[in-house]
N, C-alpha and C positions, 0 to 999 in steps of 0.2 A: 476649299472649293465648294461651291452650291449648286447641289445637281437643281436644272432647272426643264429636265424631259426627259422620257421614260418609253421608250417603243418596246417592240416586239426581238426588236436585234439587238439596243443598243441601251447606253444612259448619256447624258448630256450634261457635262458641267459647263458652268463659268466662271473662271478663272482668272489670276493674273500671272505676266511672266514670272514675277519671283516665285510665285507660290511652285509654279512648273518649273521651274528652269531654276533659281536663287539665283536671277540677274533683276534688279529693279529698273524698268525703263518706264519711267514716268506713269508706275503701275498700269502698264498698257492689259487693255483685257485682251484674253484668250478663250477659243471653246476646246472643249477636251471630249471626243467622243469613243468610249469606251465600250467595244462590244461585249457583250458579256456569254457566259459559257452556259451552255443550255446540258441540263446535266440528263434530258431523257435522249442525246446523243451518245453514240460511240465518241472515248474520247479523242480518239486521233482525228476520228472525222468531224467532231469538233472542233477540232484546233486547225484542221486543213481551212475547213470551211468561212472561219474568223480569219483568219490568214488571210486567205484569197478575198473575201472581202474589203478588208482591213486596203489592202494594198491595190487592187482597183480605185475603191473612191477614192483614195490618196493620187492615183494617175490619172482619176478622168477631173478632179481638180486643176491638175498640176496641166494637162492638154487644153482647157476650156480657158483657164490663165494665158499658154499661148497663143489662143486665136481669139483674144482680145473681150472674153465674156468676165461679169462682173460679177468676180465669185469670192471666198475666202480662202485666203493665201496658205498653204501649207508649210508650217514651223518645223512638225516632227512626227517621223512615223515611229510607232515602238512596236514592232510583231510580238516581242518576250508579254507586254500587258494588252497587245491588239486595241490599242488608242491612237489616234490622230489628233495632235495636237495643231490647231488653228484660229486664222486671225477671228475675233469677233466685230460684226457686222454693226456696228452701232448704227441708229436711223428709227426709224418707224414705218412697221408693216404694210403693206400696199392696202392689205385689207382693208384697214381700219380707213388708213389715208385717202384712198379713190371714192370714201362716201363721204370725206370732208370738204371736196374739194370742186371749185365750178367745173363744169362738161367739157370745156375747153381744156383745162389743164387734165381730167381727168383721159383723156385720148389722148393726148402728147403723152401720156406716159403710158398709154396704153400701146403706144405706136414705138417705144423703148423697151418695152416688154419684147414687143418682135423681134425688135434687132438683139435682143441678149438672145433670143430662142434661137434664131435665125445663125448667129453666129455660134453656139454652142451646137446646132446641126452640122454646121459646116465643119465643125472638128470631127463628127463623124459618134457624135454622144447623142443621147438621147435622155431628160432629166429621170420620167420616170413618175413625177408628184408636181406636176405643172401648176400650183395654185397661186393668188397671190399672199395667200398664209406663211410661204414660201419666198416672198420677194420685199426686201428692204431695200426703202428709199433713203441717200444717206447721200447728202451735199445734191443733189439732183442728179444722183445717178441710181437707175435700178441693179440692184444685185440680186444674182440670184441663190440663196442658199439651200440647206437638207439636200444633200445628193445621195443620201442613202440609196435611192433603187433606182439611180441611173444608172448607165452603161455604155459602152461602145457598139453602137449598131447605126449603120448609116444607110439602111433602107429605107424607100419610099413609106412603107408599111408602120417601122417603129417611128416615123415621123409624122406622119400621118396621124398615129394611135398617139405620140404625144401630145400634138396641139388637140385634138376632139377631144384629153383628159382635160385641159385647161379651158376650153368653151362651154362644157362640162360645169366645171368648177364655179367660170366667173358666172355661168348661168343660176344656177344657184346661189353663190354670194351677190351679185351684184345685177338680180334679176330688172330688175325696172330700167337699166340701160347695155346688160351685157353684147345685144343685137350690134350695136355701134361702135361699142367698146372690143370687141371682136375683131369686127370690119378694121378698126385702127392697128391691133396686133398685126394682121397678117398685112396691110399699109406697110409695118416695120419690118417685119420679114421680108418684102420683096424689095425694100429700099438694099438689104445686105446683098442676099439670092435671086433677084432679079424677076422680073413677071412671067416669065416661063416658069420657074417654079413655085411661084405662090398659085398658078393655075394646075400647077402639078399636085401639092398641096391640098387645096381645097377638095379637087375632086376623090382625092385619096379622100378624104374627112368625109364628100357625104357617101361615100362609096363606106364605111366604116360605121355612120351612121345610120344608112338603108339597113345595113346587115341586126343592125339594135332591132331595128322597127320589125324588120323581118320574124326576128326570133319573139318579141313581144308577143305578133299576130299569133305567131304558132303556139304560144304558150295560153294563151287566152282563148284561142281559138278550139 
């Protein structure tokens, strides 16, 4: 396998089934993510704490899977090496792809981007790393993967603070039309959740936004 990412929690291979498994199925790839043991822990509370990990993002997969969000399929959990074994995402990143592409397609997919967020709200998750560095486009559907620091929280509040990370994001990468591009995401979120709560939504956002501005003033001030 060829580790191909390295975080603070984790290591990232890629993989195929036989390598994992020694079944060959049309050497189909796999990602294999390995949390690794941090050895300035205690070690039980090491090993609780990979555990509990471990097996979270293995259910808020396995939840986002049934309410219809485009994620990667879970093969196998192993608590004994605290790895998740899962499908890989073949495609290319949104990043790269929303500054290839004309304005019109580039909002049609922006307005998919919603519906994946929108419906992964509605299971009651929250991603946690909203970017599109994080979303592959693959047959014309957006997926979205790294669910590393998601979680289960289905308040206004953790929803609110996940789309502002992702306006955030595309403001930064994709400055020169993110205003628009924006506008079309939360377009797709209210196609799922309907316009009572994309006005729920936004004002959560700039109510989340004021409070930035706020502390800015005070810090400067």
């Amino acid at each position: 396998m060829k580790l191909i990412a390295q975080g603070a929690e984790a290591k990232i291979y890629e993989g195929t089934f036989e390598e994992v498994f020694g079944v060959d199925l049309l050497k189909e790839k796999v990602i294999v993510k390995h949390r690794v043991p941090k050895r300035y822990r205690i070690r039980e509370i090491d090993v609780k704490l990979r555990k509990e990990r471990t097996v979270r993002e293995a259910r808020i997969l396995h939840r986002a899977k049934a309410f219809g969000v485009n994620c990667p399929h879970v093969y196998e959990v192993n608590l004994r090496d605290m790895t998740i074994v899962m499908e890989f995402i073949e495609g290319k990143r949104l990043k790269e792809h929303l500054e290839e592409v004309p304005m019109e397609e580039r909002l049609n997919l922006c307005r998919e981007i919603g519906k994946q967020v929108a419906r992964l709200h509605k299971a009651g998750i929250v991603h946690g790393d909203l970017t599109t560095s994080n979303m592959i486009l693959r047959e014309g559907k957006v997926y979205l993967i790294d669910f590393g620091l998601a979680d289960f929280d289905s308040t206004l509040e953790a929803r609110g603070v996940d789309l502002h990370l992702l306006k955030r994001a595309m403001e930064s990468t994709h400055y020169t039309w993110f205003g628009e591009g924006f506008k079309a995401v939360l377009e797709g979120y209210a196609e799922v959740l309907g316009d009572e709560t994309r006005k729920e939504i936004e004002e959560k956002i700039e109510e989340i936004e004021s409070r930035g501005r706020y502390r800015e003033r005070s810090w400067t001030g």
